[in-house]
C-alpha positions in Angstrom: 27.3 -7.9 -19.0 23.9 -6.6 -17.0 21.1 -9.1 -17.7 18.1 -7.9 -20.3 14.7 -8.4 -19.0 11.3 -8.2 -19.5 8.7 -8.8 -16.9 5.5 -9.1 -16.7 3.7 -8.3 -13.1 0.2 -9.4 -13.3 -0.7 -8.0 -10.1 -4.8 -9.4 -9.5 -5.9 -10.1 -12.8 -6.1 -13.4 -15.0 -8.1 -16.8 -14.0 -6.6 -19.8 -14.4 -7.5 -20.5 -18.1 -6.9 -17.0 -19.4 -3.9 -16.7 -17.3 -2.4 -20.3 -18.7 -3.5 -19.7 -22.5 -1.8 -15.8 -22.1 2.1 -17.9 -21.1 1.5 -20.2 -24.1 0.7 -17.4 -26.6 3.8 -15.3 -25.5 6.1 -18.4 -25.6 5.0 -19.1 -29.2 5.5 -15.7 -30.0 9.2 -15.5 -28.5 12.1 -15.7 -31.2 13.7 -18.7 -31.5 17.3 -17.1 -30.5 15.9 -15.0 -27.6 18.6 -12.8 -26.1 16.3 -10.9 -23.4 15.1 -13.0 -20.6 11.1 -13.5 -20.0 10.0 -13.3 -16.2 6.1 -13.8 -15.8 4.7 -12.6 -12.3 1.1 -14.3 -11.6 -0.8 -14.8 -9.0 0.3 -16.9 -6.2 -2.4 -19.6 -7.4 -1.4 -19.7 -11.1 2.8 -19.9 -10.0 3.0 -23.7 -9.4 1.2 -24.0 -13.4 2.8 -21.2 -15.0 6.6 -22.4 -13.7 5.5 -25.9 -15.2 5.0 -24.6 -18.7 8.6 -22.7 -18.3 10.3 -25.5 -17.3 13.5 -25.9 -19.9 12.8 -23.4 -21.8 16.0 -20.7 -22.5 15.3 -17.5 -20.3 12.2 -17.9 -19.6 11.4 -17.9 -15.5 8.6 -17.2 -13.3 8.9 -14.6 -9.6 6.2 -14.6 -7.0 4.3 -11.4 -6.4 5.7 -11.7 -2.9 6.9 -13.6 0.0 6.8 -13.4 3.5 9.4 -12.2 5.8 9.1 -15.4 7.9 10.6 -19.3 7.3 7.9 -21.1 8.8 5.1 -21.2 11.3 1.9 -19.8 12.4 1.3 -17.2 9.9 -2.1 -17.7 8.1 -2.3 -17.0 4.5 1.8 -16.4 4.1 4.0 -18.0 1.8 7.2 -18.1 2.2 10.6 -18.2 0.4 11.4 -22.0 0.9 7.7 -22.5 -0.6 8.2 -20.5 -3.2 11.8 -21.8 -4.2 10.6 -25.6 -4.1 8.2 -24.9 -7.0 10.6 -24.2 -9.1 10.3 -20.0 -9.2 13.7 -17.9 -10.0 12.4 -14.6 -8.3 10.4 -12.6 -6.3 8.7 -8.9 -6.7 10.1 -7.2 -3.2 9.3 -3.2 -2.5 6.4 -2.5 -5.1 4.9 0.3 -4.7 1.3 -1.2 -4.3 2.5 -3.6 -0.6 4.0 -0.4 0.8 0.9 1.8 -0.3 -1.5 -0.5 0.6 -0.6 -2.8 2.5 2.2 -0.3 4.8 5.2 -2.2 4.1 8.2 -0.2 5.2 12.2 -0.3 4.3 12.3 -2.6 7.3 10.1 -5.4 6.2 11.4 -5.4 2.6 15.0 -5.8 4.2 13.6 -9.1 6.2 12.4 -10.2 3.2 15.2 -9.4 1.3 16.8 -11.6 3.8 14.3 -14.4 3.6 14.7 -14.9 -0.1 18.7 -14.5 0.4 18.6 -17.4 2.7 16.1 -19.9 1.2 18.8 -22.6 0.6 21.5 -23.9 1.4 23.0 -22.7 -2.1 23.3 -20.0 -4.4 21.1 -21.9 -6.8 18.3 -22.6 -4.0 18.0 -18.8 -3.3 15.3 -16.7 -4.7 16.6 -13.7 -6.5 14.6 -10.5 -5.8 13.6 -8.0 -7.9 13.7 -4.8 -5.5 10.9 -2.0 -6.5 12.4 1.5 -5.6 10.4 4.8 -6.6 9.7 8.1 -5.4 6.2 10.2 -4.9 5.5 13.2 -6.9 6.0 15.4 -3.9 9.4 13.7 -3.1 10.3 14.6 -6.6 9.3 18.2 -6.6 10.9 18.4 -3.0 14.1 17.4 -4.5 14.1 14.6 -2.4 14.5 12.0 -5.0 18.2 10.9 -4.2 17.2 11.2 -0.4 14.2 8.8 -1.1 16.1 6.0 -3.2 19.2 6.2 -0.9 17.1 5.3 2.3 15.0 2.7 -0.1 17.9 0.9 -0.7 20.5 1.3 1.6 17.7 -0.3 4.1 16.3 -3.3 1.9 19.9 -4.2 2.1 20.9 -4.0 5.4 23.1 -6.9 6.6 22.3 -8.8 3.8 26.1 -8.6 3.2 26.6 -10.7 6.5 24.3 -13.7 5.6 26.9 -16.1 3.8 29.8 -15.1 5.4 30.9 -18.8 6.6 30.2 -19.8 2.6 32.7 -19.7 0.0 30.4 -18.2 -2.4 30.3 -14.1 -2.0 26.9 -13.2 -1.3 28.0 -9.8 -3.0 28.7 -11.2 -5.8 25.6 -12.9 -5.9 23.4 -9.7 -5.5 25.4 -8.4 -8.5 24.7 -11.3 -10.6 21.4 -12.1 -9.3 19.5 -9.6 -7.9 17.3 -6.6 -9.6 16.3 -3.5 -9.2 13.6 -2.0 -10.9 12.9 1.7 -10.5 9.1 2.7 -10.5 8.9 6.0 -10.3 5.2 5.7 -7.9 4.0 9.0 -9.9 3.9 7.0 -13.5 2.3 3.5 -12.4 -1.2 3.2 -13.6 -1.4 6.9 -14.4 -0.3 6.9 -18.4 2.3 9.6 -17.4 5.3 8.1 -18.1 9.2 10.0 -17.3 11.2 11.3 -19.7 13.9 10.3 -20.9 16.1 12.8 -19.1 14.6 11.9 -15.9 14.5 8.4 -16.0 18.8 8.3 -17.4 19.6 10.6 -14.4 17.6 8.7 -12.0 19.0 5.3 -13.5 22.4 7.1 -12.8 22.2 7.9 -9.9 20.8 4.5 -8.3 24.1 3.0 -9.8 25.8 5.8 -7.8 23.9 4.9 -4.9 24.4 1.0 -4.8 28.3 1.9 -5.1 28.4 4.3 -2.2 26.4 1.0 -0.3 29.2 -1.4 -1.3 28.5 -2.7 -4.8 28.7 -2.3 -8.4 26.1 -0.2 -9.8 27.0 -0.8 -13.2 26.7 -4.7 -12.7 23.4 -4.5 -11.7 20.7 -4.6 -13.6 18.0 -1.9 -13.4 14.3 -1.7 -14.9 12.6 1.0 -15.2 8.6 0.5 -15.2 6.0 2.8 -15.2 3.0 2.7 -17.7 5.1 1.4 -20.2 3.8 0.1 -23.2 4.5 -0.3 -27.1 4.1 3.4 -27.8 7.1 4.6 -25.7 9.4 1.0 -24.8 11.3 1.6 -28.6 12.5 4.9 -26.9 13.5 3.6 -23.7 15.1 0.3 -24.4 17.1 2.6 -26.1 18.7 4.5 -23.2 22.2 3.0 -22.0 21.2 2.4 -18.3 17.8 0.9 -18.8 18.3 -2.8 -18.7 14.6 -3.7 -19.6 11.0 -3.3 -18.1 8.7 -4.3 -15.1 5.4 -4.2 -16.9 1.8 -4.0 -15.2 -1.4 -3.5 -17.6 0.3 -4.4 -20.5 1.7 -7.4 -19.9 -2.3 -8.7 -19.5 -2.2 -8.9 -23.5 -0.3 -11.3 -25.4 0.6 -9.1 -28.9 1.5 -5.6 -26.2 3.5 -7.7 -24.1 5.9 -9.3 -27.0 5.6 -5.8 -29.4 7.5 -4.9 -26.2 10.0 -7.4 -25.6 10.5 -7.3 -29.1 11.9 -4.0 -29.0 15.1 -5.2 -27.6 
């Protein structure tokens, strides 16, 4: 079975205190026989804290906003996978939409950083699992691009990854399967309160699955969330859809009672 999960990105927002007493209030708030697993995704600052309050508690982990393509060395103000790992986080947010709009990050970085978390330890279990953002513009969509645009998205942030472990017994295949995520964020619906239908967004689902099989895996072993201005007035409706495994949430994971009406849902 694909993995059920709610994330919370907090992008820039949250001191320490606020940031802190926010984890606390959703973790009180969580049902006692959680089925859907919580991922909070603070600032690199608040990670070390956050993970501390997660620790040993059932489905509930912590990912890093983002990591840097390199292991080691000369690279003021980068972090990198091995850093992130030894603090105890699960994940890390590859791909969004905000590094390669701001920041430039093409297919090509995302695949060395794909790579970076892949090989952060010597073990399955001392890898970082990434969540890989995919979306398409507005004019890629009314260009009937959209297949073109998530093809080349993916089929590059993967790129050799299936060569890293070949000299270890455990498949790295199998591991991106059980491990890693993909959310889809359509770049038209983040932060604008337009959010896809639910035609588009089952289609598009679809058709990722399609995609990651014609790449070499099993689309319908991997988990996919969908984000884009989601919130409590529309998640009922698309938790409900069959290929919508959960949500990567931006604004509305900043508040403690939007944030679990949400995961609540499920």
């Amino acid at each position: 079975m694909r993995k059920n999960i709610v994330a919370g990105n907090w992008k820039m927002n949250l001191k320490r205190d606020e940031g802190l007493n926010l984890v606390n209030d959703v973790i009180n708030l969580l049902p006692s026989d959680n089925e859907v697993e919580v991922v909070f995704v603070p600032s690199f600052i608040h990670l070390y804290k956050v993970n501390k309050m997660c620790l040993n508690l059932d489905k509930v982990n912590t990912a890093s906003q983002n990591v840097s393509k390199e292991e080691r060395g000369a690279f003021t103000g980068e972090i990198s996978a091995k850093m992130v790992k030894d603090i105890g986080a699960s994940y890390v947010l590859l791909g969004h939409s905000e590094r390669r709009q701001y920041f430039n990050e093409t297919n090509e970085d995302i695949n060395l950083k794909m790579i970076a978390a892949l090989t952060g330890g010597g073990t399955v279990k001392d890898k970082l699992r990434p969540i890989l953002c995919i979306g398409e513009s507005l004019e890629e969509r009314k260009a009937n691009l959209v297949e073109t645009t998530l093809k080349k998205q993916l089929s590059e942030s993967f790129k050799n990854v299936e060569f890293l472990n070949r000299s270890k017994a455990t498949s790295l295949i199998k591991y991106i399967q059980d491990g890693v995520i993909i959310a889809y964020e359509p770049i038209w619906a983040i932060g604008t309160g337009e959010t896809a239908t639910s035609k588009i967004i089952t289609e598009t689902h679809q058709m990722i699955r399609k995609i990651l099989n014609d790449i070499g895996f099993d689309g319908q072993k991997i988990s996919i969330l969908y984000g884009g201005s989601v919130n409590r007035n529309n998640a009922k409706e698309l938790i409900a859809l069959e290929d919508v495994d959960g949500f990567l949430i931006g604004g509305a994971s900043l508040d403690v009672e939007h944030f679990s009406d949400i995961y609540n849902f499920f």
